[in-house]
PDB file of N, CA, C, O and CB in Angstrom:
ATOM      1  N   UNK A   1      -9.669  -0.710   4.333  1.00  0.00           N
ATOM      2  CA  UNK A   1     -10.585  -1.502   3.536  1.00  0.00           C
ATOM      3  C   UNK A   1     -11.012  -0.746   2.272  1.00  0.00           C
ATOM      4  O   UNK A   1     -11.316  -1.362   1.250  1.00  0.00           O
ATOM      5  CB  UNK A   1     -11.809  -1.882   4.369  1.00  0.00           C
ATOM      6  N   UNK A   2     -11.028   0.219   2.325  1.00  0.00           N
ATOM      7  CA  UNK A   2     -11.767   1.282   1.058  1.00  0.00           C
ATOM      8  C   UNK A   2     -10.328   1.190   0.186  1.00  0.00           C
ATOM      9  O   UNK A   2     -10.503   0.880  -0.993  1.00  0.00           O
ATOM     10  CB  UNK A   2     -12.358   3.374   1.661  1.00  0.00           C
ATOM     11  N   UNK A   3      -9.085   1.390   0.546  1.00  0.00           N
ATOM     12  CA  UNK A   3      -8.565   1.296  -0.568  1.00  0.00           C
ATOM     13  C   UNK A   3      -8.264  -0.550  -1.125  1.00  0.00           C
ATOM     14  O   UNK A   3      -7.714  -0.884  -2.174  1.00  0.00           O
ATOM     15  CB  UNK A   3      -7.264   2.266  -0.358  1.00  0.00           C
ATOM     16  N   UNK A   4      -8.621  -1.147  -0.436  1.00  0.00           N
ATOM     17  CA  UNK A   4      -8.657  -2.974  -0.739  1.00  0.00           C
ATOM     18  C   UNK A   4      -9.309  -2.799  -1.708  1.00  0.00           C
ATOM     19  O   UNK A   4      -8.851  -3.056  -2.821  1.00  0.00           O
ATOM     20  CB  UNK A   4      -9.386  -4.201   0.310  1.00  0.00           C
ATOM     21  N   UNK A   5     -10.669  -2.269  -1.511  1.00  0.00           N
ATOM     22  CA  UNK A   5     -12.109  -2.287  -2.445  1.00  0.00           C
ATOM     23  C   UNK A   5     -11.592  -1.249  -3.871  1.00  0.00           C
ATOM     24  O   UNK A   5     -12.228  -1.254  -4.925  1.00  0.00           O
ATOM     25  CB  UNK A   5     -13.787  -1.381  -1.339  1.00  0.00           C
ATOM     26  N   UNK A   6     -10.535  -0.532  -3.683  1.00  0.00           N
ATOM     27  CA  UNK A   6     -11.029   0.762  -4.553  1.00  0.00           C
ATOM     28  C   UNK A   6     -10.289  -0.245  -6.149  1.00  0.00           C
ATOM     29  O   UNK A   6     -10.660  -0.369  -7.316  1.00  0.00           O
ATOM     30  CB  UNK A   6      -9.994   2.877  -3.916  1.00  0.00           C
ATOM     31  N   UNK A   7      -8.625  -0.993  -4.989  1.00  0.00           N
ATOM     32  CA  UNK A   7      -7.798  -1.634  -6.014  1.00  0.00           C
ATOM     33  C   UNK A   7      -8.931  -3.107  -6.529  1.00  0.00           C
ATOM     34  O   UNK A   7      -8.845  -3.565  -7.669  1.00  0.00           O
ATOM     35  CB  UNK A   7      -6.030  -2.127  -5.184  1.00  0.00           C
ATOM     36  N   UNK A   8      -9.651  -3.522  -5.779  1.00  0.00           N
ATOM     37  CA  UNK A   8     -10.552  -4.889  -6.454  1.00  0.00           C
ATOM     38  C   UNK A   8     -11.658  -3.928  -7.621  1.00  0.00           C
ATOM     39  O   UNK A   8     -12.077  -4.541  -8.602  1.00  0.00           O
ATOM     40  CB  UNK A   8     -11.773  -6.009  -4.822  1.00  0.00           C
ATOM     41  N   UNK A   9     -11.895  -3.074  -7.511  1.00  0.00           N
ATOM     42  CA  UNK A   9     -12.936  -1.984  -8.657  1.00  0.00           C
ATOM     43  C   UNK A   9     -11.877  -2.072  -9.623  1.00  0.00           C
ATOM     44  O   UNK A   9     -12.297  -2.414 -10.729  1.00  0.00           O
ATOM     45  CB  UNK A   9     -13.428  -0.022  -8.167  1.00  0.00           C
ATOM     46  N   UNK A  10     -10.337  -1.827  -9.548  1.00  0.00           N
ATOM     47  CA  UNK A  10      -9.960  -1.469 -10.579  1.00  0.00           C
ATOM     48  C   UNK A  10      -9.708   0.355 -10.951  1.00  0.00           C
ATOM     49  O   UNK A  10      -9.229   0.827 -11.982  1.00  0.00           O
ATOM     50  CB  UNK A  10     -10.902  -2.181 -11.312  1.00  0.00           C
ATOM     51  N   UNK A  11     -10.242   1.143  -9.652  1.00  0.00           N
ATOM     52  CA  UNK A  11      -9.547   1.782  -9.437  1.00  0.00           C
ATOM     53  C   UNK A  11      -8.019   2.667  -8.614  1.00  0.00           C
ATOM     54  O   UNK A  11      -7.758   3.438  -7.691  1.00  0.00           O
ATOM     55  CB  UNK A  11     -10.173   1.808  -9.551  1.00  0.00           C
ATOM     56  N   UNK A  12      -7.340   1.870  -9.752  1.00  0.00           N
ATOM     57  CA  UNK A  12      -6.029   2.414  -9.099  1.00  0.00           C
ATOM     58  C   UNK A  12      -5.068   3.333  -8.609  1.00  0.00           C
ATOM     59  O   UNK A  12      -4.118   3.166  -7.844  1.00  0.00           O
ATOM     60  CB  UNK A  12      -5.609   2.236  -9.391  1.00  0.00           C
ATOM     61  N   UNK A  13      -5.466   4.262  -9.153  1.00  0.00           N
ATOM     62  CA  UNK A  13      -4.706   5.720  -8.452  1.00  0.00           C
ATOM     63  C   UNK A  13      -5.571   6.308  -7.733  1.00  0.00           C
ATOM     64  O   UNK A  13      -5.260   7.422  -7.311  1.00  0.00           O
ATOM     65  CB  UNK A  13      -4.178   6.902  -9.437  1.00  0.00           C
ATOM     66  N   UNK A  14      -6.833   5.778  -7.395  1.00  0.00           N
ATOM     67  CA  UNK A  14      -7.653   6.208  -6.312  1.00  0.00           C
ATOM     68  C   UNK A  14      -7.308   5.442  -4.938  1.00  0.00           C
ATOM     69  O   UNK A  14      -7.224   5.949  -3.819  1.00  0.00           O
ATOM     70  CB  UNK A  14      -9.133   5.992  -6.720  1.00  0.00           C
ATOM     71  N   UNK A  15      -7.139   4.166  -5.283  1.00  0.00           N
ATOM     72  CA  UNK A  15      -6.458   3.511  -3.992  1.00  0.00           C
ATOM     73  C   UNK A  15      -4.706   3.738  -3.323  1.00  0.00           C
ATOM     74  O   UNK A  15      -4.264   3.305  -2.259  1.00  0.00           O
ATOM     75  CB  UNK A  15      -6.593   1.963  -4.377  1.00  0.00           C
ATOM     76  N   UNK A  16      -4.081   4.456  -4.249  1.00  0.00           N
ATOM     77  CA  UNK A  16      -3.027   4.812  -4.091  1.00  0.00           C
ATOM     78  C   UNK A  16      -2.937   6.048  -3.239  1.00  0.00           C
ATOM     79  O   UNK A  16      -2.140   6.404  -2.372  1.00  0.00           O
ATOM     80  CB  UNK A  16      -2.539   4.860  -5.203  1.00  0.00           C
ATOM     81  N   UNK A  17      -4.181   6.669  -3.851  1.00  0.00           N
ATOM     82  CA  UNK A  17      -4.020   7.669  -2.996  1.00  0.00           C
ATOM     83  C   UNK A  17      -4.801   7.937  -1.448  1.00  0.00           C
ATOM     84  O   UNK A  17      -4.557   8.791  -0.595  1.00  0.00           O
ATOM     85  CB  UNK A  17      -4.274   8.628  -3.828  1.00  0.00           C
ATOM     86  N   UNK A  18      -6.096   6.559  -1.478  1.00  0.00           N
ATOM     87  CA  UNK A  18      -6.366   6.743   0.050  1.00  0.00           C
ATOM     88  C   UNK A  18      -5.372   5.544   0.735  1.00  0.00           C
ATOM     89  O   UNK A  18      -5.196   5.355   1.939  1.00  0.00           O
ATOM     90  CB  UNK A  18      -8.199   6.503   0.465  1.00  0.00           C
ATOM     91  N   UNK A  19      -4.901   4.950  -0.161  1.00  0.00           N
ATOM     92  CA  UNK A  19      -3.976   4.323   1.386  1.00  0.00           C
ATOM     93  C   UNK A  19      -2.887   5.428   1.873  1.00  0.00           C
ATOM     94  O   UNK A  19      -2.793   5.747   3.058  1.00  0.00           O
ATOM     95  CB  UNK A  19      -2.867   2.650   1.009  1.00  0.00           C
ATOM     96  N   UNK A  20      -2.073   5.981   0.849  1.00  0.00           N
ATOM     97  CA  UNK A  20      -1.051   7.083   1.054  1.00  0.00           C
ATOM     98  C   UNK A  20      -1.793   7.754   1.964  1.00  0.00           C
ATOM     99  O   UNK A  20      -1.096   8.062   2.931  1.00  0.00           O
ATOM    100  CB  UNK A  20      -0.574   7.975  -0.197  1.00  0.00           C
ATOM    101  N   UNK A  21      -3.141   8.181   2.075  1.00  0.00           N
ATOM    102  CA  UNK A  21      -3.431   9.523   3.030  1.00  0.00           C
ATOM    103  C   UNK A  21      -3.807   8.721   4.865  1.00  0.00           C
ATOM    104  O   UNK A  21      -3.714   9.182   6.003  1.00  0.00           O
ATOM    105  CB  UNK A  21      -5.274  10.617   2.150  1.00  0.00           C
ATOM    106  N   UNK A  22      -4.257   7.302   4.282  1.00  0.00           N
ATOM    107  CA  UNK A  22      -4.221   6.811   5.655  1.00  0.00           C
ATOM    108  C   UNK A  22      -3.055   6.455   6.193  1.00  0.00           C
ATOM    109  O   UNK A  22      -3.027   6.045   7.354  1.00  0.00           O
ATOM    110  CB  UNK A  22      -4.961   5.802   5.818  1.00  0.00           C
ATOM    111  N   UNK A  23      -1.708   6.576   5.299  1.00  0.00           N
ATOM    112  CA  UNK A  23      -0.398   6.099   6.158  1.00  0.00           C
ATOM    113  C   UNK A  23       0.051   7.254   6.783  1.00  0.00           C
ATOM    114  O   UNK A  23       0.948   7.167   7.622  1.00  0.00           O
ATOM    115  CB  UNK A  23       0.855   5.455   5.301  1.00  0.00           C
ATOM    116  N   UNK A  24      -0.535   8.526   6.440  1.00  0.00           N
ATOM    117  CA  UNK A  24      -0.459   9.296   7.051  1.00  0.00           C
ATOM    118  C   UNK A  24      -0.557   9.476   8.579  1.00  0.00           C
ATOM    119  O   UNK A  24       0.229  10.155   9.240  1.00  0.00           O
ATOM    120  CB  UNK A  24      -0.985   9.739   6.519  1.00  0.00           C
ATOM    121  N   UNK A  25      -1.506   8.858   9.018  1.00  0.00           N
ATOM    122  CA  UNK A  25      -2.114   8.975  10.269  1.00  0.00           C
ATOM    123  C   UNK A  25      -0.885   8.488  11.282  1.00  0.00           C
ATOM    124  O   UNK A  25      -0.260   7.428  11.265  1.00  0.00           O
ATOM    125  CB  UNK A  25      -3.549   8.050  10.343  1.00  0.00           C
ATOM    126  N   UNK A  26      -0.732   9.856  12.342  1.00  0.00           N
ATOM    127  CA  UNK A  26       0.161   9.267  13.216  1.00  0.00           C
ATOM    128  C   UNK A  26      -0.311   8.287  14.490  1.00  0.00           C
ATOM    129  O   UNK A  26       0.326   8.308  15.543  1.00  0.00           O
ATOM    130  CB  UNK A  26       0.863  10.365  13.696  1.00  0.00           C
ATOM    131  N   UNK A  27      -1.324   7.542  14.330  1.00  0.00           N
ATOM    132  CA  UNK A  27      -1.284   6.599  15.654  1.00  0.00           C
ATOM    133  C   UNK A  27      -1.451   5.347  15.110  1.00  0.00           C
ATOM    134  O   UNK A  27      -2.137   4.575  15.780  1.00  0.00           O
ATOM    135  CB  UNK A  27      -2.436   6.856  16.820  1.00  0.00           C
ATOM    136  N   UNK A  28      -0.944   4.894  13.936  1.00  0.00           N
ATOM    137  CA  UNK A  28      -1.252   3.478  13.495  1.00  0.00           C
ATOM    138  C   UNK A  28      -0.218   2.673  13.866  1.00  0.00           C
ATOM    139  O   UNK A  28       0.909   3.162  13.790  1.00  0.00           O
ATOM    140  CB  UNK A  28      -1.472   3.309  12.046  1.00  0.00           C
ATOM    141  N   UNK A  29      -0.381   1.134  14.392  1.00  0.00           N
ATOM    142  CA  UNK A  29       0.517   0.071  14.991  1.00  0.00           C
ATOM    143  C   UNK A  29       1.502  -0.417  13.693  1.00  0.00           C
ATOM    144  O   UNK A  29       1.093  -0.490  12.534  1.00  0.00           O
ATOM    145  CB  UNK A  29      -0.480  -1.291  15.679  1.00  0.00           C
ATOM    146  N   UNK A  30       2.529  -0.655  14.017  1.00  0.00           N
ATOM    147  CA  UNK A  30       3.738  -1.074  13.372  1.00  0.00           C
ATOM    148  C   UNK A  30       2.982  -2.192  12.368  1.00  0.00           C
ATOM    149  O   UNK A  30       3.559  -2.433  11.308  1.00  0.00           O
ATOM    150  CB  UNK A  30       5.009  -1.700  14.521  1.00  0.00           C
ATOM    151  N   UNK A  31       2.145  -2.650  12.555  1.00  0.00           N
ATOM    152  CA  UNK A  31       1.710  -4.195  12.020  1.00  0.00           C
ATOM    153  C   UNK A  31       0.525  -3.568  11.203  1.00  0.00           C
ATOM    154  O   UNK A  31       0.323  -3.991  10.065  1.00  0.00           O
ATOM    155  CB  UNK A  31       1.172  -5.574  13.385  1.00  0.00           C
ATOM    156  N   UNK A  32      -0.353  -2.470  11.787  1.00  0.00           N
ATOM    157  CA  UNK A  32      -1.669  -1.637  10.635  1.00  0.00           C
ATOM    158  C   UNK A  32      -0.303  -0.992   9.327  1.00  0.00           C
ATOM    159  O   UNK A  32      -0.391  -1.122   8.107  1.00  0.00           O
ATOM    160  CB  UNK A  32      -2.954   0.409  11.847  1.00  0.00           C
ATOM    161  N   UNK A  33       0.746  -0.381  10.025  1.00  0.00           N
ATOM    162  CA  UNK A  33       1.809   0.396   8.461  1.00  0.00           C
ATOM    163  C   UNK A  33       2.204  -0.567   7.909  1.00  0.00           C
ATOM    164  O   UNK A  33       1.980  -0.444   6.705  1.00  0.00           O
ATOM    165  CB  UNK A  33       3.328   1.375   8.647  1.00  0.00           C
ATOM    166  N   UNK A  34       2.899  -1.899   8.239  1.00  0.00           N
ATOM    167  CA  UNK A  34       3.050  -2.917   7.052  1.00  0.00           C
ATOM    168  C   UNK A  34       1.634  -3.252   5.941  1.00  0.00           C
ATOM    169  O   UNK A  34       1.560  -3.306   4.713  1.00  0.00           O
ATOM    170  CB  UNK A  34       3.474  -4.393   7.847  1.00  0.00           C
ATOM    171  N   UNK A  35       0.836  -3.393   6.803  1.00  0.00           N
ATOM    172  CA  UNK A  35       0.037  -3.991   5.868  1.00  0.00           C
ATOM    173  C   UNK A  35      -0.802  -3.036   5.080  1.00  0.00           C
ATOM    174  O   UNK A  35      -1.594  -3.395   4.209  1.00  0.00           O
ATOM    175  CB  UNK A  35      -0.758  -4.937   6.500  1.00  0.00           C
ATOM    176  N   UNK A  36      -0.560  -1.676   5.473  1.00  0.00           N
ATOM    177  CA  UNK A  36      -0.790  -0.263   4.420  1.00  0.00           C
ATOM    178  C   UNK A  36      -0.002  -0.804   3.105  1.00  0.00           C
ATOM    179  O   UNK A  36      -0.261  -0.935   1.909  1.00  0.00           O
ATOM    180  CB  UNK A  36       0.068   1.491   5.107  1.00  0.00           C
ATOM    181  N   UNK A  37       1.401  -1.117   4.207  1.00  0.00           N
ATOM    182  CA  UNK A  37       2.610  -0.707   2.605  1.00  0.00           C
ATOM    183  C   UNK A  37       2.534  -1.373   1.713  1.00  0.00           C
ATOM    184  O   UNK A  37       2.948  -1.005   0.613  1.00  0.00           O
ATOM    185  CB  UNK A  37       4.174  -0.813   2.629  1.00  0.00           C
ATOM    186  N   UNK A  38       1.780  -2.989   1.991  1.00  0.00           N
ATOM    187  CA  UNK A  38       1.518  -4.063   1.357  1.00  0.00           C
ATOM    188  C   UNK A  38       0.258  -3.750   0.516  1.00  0.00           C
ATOM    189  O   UNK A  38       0.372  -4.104  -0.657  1.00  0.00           O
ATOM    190  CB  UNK A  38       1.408  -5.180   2.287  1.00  0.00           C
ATOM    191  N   UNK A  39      -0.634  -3.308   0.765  1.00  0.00           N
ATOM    192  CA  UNK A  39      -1.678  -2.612   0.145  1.00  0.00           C
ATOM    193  C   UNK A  39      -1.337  -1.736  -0.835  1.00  0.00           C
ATOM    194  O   UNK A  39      -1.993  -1.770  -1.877  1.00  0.00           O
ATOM    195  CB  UNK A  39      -2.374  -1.970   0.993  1.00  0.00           C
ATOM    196  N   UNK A  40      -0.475  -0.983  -0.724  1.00  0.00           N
ATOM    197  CA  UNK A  40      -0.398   0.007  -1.630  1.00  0.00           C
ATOM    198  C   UNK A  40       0.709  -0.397  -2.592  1.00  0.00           C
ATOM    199  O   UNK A  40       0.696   0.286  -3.616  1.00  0.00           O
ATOM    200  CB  UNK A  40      -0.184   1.329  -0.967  1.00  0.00           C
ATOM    201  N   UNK A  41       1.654  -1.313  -2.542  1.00  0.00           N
ATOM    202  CA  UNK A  41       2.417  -1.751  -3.306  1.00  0.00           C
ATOM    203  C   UNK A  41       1.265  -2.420  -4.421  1.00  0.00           C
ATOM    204  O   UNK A  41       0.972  -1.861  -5.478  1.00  0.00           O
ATOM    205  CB  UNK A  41       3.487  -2.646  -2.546  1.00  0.00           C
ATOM    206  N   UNK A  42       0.718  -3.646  -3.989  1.00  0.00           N
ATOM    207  CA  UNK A  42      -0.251  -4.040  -4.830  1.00  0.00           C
ATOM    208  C   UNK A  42      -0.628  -2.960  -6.007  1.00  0.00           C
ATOM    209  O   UNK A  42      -0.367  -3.019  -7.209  1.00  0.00           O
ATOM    210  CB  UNK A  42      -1.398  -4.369  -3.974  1.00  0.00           C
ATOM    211  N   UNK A  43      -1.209  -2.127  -5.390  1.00  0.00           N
ATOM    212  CA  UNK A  43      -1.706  -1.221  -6.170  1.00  0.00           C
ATOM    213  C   UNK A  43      -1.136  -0.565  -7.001  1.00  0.00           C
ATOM    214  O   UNK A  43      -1.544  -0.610  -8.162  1.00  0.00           O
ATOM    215  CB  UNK A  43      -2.156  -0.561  -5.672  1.00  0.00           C
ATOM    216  N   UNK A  44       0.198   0.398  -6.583  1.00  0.00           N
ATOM    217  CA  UNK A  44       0.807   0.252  -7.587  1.00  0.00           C
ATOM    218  C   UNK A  44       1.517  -0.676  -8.477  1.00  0.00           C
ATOM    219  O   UNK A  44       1.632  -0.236  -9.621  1.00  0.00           O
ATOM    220  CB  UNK A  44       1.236   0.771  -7.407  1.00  0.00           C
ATOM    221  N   UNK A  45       1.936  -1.632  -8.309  1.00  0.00           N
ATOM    222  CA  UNK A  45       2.103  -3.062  -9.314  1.00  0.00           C
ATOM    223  C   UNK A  45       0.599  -3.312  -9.968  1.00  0.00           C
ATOM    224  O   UNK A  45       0.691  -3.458 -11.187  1.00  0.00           O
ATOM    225  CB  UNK A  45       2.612  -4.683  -8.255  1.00  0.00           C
ATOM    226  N   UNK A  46      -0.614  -3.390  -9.530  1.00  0.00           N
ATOM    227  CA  UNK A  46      -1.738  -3.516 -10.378  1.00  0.00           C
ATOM    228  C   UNK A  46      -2.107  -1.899 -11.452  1.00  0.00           C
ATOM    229  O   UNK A  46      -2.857  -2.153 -12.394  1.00  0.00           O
ATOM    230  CB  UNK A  46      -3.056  -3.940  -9.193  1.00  0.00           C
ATOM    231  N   UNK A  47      -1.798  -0.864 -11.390  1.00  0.00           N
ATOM    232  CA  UNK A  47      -1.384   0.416 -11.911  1.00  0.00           C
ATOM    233  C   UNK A  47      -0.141   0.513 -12.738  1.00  0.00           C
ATOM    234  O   UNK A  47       0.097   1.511 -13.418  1.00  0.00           O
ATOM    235  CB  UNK A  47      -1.234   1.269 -10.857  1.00  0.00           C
ATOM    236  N   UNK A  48       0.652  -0.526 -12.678  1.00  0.00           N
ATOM    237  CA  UNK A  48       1.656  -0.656 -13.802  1.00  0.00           C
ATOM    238  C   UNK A  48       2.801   0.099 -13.332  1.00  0.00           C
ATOM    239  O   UNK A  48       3.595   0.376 -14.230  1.00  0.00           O
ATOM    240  CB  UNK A  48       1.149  -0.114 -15.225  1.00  0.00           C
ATOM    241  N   UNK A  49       3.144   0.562 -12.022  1.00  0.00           N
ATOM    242  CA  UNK A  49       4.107   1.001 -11.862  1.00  0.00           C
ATOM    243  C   UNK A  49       4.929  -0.278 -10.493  1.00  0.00           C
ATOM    244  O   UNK A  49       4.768  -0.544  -9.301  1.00  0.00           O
ATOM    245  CB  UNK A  49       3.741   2.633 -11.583  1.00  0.00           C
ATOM    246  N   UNK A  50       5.826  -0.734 -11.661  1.00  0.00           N
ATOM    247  CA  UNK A  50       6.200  -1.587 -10.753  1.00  0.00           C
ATOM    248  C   UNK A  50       7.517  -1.195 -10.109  1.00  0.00           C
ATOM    249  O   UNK A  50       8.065  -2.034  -9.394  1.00  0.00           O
ATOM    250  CB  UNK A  50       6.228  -2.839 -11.325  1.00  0.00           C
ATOM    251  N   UNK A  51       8.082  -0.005 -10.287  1.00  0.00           N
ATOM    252  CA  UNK A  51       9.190   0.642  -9.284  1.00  0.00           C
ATOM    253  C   UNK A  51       8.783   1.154  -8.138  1.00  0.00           C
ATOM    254  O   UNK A  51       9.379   1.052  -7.066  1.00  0.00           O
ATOM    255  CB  UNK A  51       9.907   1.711  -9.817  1.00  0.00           C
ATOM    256  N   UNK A  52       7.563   1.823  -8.373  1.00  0.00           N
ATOM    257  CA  UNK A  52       6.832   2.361  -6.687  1.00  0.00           C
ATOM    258  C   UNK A  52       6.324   1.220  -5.831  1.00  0.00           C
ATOM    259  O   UNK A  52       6.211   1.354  -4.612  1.00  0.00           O
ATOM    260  CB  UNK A  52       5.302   3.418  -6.837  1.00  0.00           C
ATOM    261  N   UNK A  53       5.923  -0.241  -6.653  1.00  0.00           N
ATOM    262  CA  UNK A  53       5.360  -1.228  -6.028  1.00  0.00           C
ATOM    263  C   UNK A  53       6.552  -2.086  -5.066  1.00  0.00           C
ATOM    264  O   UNK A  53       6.405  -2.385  -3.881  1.00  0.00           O
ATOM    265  CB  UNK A  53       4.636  -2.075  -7.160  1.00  0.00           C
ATOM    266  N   UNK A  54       7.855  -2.410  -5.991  1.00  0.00           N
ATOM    267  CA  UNK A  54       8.937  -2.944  -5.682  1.00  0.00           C
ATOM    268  C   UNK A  54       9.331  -1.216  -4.082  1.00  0.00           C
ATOM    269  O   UNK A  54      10.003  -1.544  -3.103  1.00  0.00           O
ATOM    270  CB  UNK A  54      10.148  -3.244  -7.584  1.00  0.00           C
ATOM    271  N   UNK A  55       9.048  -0.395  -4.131  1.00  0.00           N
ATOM    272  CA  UNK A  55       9.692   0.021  -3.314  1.00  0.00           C
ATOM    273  C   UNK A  55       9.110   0.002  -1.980  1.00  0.00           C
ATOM    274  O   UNK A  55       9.717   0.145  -0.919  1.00  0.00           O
ATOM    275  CB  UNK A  55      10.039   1.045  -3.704  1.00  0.00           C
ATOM    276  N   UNK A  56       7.629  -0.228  -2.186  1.00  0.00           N
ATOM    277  CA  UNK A  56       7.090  -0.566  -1.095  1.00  0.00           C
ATOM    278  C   UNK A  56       6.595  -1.990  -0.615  1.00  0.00           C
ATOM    279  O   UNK A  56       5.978  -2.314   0.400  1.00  0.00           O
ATOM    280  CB  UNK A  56       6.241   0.176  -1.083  1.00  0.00           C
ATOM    281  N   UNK A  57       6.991  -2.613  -1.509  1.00  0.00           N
ATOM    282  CA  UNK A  57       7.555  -4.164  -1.088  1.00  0.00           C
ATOM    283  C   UNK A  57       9.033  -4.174  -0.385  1.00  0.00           C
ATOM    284  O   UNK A  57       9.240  -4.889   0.596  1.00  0.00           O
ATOM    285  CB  UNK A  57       7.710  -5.171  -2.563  1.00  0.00           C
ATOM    286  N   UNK A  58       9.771  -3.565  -0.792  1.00  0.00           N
ATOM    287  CA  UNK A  58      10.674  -3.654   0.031  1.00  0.00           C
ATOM    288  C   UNK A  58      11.097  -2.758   1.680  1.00  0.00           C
ATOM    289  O   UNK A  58      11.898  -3.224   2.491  1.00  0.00           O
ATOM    290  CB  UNK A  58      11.472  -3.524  -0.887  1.00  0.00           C
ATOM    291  N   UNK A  59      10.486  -1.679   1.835  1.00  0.00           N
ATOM    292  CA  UNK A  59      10.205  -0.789   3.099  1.00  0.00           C
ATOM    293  C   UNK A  59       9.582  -2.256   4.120  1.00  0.00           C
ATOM    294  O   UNK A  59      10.060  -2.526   5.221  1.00  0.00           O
ATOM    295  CB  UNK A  59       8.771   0.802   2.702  1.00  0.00           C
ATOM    296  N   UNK A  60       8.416  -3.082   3.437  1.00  0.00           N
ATOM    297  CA  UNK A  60       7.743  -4.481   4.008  1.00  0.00           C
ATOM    298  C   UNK A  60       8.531  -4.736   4.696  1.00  0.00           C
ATOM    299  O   UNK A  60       8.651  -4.459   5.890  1.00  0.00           O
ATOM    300  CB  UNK A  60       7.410  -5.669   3.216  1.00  0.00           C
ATOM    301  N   UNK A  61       9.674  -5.747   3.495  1.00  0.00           N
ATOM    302  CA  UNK A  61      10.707  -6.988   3.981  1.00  0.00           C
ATOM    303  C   UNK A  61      11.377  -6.232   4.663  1.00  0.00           C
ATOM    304  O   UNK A  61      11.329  -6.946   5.664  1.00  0.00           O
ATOM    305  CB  UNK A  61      11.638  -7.881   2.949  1.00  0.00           C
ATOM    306  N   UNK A  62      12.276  -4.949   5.149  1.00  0.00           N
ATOM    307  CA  UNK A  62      12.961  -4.457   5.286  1.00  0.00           C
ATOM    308  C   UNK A  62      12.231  -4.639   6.977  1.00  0.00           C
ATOM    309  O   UNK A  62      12.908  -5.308   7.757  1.00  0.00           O
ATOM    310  CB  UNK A  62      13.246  -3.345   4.313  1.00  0.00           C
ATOM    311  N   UNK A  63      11.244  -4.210   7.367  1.00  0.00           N
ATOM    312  CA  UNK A  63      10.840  -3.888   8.750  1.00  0.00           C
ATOM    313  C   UNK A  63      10.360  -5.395   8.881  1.00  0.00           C
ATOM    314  O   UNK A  63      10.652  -5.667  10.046  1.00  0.00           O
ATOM    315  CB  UNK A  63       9.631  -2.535   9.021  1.00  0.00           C
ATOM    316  N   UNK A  64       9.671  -6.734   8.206  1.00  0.00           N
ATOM    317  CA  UNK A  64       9.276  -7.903   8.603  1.00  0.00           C
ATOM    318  C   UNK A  64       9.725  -8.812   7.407  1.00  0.00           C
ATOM    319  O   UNK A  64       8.993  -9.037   6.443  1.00  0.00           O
ATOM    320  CB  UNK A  64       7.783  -7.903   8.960  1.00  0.00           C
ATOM    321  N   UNK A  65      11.275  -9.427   7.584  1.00  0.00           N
ATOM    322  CA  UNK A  65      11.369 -10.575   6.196  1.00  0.00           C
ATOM    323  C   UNK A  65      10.539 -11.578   6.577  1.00  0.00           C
ATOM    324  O   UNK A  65      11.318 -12.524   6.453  1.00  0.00           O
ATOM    325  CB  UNK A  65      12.937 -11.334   5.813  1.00  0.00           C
ATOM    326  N   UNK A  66       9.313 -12.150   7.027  1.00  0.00           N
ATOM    327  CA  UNK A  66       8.693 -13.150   6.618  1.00  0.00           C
ATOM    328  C   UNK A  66       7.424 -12.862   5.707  1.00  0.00           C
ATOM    329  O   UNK A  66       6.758 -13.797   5.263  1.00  0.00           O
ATOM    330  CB  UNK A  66       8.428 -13.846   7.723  1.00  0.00           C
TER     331      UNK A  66
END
């Protein structure tokens, strides 16, 4: 949620970097890491980097195409 909030502030490489440190965590459910990766793609696509965003849009589709 803190990095949801950090990318709705408009701060973006702050949310990049607490979702990155929460994907860290080794006990999160297959379904909490998609929706990290989905989070943090946003973010970077709202940060203007839309190659890091496209890559974690695709890690997404890759583990859930719907």
């Amino acid at each position: 949620m803190i990095g949801r909030c950090l990318v709705d502030e408009g701060r973006f490489d702050e949310a990049i970097r607490e979702l990155s440190d929460v994907l860290r965590s080794p006990h999160l459910s297959t379904e909490s890491v998609l929706g990290l990766r989905y989070q943090l793609g946003l973010a970077h696509e709202a940060a203007g980097d839309a190659q890091s965003a496209l890559a974690e849009f695709e890690r997404v589709y890759a583990a859930q195409a719907n």
